[in-house]
Every structure is written in structure tokens, then in C-alpha cells.
mmCIF file of the C-alpha atoms, coordinates in Angstrom:
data_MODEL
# 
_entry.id   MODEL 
# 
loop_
_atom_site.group_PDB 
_atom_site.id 
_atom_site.type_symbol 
_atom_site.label_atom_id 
_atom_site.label_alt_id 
_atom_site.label_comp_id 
_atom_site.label_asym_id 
_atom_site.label_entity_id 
_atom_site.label_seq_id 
_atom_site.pdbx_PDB_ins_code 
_atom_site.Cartn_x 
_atom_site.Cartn_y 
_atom_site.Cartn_z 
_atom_site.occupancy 
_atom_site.B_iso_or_equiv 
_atom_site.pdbx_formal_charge 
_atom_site.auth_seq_id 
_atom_site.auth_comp_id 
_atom_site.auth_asym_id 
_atom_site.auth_atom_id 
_atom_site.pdbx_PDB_model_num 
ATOM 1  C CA . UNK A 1 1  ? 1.604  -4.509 5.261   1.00 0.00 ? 1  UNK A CA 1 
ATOM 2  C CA . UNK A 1 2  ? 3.919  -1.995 3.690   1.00 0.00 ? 2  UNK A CA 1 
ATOM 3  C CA . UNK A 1 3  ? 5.333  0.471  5.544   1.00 0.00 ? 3  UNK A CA 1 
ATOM 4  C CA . UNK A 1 4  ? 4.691  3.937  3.729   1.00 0.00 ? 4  UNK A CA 1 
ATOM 5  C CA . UNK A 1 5  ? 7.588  6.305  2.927   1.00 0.00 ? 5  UNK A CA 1 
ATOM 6  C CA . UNK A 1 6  ? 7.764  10.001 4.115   1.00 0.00 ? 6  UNK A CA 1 
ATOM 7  C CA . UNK A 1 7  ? 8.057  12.226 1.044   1.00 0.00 ? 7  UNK A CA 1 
ATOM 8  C CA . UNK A 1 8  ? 10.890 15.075 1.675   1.00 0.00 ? 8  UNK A CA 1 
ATOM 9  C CA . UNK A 1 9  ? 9.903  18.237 2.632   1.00 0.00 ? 9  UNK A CA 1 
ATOM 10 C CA . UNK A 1 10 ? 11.767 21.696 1.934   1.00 0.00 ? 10 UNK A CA 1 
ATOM 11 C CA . UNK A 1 11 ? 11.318 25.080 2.185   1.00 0.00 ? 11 UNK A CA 1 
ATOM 12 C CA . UNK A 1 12 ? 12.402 28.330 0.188   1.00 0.00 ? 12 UNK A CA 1 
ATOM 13 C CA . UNK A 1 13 ? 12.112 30.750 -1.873  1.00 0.00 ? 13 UNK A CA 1 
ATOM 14 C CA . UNK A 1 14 ? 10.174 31.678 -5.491  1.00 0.00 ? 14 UNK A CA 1 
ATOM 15 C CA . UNK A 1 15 ? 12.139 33.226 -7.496  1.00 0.00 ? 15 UNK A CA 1 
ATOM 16 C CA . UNK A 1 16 ? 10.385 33.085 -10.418 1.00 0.00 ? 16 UNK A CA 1 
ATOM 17 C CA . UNK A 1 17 ? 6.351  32.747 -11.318 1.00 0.00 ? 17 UNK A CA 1 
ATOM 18 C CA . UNK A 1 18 ? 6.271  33.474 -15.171 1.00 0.00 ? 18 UNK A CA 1 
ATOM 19 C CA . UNK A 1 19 ? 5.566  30.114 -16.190 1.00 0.00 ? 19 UNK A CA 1 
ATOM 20 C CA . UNK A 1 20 ? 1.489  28.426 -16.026 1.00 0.00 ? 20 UNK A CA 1 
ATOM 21 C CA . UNK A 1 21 ? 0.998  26.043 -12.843 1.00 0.00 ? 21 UNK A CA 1 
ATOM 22 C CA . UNK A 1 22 ? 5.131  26.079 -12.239 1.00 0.00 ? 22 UNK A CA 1 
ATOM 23 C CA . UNK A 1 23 ? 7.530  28.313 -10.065 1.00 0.00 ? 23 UNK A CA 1 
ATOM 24 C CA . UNK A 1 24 ? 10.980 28.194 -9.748  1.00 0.00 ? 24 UNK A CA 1 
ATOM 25 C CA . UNK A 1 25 ? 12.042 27.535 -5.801  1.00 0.00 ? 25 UNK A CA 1 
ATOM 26 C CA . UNK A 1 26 ? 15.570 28.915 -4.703  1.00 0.00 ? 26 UNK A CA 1 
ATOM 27 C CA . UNK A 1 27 ? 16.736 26.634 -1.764  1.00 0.00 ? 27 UNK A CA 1 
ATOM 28 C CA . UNK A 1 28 ? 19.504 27.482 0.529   1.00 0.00 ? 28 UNK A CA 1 
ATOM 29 C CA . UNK A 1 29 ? 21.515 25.011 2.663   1.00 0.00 ? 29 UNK A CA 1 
ATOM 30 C CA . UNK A 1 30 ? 24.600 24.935 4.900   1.00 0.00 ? 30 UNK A CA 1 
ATOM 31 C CA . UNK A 1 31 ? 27.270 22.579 4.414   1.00 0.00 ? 31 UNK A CA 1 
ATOM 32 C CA . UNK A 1 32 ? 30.383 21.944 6.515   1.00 0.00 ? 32 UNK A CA 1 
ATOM 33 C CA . UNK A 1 33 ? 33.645 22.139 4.660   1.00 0.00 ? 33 UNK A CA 1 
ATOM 34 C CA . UNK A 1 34 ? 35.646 19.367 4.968   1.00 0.00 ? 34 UNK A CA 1 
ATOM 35 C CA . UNK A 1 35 ? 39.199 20.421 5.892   1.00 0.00 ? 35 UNK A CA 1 
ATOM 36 C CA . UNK A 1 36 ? 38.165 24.138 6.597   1.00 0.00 ? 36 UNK A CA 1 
ATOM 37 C CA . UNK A 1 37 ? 35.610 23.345 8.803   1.00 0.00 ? 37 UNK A CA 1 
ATOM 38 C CA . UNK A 1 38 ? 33.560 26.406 8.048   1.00 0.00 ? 38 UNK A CA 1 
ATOM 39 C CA . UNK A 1 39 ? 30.063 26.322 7.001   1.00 0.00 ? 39 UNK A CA 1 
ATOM 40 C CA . UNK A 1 40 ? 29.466 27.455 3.338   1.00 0.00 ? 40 UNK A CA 1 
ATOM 41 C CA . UNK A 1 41 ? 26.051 28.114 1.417   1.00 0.00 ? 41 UNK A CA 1 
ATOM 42 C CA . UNK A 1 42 ? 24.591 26.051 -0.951  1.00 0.00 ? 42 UNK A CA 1 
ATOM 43 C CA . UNK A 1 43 ? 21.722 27.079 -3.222  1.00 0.00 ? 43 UNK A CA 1 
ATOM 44 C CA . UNK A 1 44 ? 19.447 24.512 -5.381  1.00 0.00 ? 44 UNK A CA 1 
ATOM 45 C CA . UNK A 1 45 ? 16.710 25.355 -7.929  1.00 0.00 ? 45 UNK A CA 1 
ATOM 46 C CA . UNK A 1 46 ? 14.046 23.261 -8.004  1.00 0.00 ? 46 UNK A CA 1 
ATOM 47 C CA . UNK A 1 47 ? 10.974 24.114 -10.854 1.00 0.00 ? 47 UNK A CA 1 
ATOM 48 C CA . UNK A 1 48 ? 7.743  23.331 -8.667  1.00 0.00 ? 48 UNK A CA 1 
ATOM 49 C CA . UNK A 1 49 ? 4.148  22.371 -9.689  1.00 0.00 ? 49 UNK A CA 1 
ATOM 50 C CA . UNK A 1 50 ? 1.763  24.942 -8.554  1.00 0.00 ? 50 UNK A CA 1 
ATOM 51 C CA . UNK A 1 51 ? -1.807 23.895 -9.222  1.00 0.00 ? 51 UNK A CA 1 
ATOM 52 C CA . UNK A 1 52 ? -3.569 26.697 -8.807  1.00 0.00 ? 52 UNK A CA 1 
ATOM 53 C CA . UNK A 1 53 ? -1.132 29.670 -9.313  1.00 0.00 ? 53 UNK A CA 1 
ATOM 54 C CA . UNK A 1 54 ? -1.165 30.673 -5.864  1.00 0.00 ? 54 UNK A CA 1 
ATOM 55 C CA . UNK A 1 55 ? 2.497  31.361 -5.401  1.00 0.00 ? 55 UNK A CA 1 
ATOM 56 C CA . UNK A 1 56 ? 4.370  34.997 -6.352  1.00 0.00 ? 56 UNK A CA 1 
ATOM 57 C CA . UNK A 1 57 ? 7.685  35.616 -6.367  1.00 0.00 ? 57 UNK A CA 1 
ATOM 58 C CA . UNK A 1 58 ? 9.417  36.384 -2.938  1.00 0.00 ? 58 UNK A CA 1 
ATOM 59 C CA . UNK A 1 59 ? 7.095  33.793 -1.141  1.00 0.00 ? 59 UNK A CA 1 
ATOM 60 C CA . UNK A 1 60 ? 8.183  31.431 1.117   1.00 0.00 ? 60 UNK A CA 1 
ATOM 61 C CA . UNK A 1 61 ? 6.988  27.924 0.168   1.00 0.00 ? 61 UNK A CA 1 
ATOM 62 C CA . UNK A 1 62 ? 7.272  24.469 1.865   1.00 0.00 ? 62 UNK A CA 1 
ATOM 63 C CA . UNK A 1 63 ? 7.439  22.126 -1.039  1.00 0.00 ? 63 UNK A CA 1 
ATOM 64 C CA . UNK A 1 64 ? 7.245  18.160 -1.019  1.00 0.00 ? 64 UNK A CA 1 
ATOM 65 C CA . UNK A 1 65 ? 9.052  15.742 -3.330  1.00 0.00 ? 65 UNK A CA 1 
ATOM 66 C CA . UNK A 1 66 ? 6.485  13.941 -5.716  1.00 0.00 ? 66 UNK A CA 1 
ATOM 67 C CA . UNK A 1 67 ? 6.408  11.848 -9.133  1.00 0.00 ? 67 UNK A CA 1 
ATOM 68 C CA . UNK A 1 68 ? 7.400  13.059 -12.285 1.00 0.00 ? 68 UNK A CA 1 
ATOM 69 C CA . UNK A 1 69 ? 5.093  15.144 -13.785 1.00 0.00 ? 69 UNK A CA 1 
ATOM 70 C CA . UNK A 1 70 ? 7.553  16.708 -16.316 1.00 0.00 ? 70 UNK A CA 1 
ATOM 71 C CA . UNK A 1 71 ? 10.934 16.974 -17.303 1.00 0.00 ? 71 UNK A CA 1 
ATOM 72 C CA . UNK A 1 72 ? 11.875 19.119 -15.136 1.00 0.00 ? 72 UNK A CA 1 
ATOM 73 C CA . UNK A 1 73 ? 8.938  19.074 -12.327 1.00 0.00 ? 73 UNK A CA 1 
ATOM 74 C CA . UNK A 1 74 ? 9.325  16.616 -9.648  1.00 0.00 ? 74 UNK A CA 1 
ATOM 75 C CA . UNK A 1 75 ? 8.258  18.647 -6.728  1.00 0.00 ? 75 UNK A CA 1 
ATOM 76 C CA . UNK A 1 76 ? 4.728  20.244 -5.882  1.00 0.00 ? 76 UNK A CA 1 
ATOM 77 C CA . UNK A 1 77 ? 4.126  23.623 -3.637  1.00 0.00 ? 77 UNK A CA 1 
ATOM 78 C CA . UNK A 1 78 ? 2.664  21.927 -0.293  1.00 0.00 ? 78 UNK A CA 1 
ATOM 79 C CA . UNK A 1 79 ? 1.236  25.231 1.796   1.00 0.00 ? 79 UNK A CA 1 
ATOM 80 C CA . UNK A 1 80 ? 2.771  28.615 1.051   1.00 0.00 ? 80 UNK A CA 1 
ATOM 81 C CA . UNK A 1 81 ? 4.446  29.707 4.550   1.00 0.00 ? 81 UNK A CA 1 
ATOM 82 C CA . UNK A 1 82 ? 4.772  33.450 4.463   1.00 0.00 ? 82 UNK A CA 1 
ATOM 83 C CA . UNK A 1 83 ? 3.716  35.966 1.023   1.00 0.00 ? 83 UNK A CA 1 
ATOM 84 C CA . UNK A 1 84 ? 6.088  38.635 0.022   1.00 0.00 ? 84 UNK A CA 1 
ATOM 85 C CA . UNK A 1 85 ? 5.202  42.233 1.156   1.00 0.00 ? 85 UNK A CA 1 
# 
């Protein structure tokens, strides 16, 4: 029996919501510099696949890695965590 794989799961932040069924996710990360030893911020965009156009920009979203479903899409909005006021 194959073992199944978790899928990775990340959170942040839409940034942008003018496209149909996509929104572009802003993710932030800390990483430790190597000879400085101070932590510096990273920032990824990922373009997400949101079904039903639930998602506005300033939400927080917990998105999940999936198959390609475009050039660009390879990620799908799981639950949105908290709406923007």
C-alpha cells in the first residue's frame, strides 16, 4: 500500500484579485543569513486557483500545493483565514 504524500500548505496574503478564478498570493518568510546571522525577509508570489471567487485583496489565505492547472497556477486557495476590513 502506498503511503500518501502531504501536499504543502502556506499562508499569506492576496494581493491581487483582477483576474477570473485566480489571485495573486504574497508570501513572506524568514531566512537566516549565513555569515551575518540575522534574519532577513523573503517574499514569493504565487498566482492561486480560486474556484469560486471568494478571495479579495488583503485576505489572508491558507493555500495548498496542487497539479498544474496552468502555466502559471500550481496552487489552489484551501480556506480563507481572516477577510480584509
Amino acid at each position: 500500500m502506498k503511503k500518501k504524500l502531504q501536499k504543502t500548505q502556506i499562508t499569506g496574503t492576496v494581493v491581487s484579485d483582477k483576474m477570473d478564478k485566480t489571485v495573486i498570493v504574497l508570501v513572506e518568510r524568514l531566512v537566516k543569513h549565513r555569515f551575518y546571522k540575522k534574519y532577513i525577509r523573503r517574499r514569493s508570489k504565487f498566482a492561486v486557483h480560486d474556484e469560486n471567487n471568494v478571495c479579495r485583496a488583503g485576505d489572508k489565505v491558507l493555500i495548498t500545493q496542487s497539479r498544474p492547472l496552468s502555466k502559471t497556477k500550481r496552487w489552489r486557495v484551501n480556506k480563507v483565514v481572516e477577510k480584509a476590513v
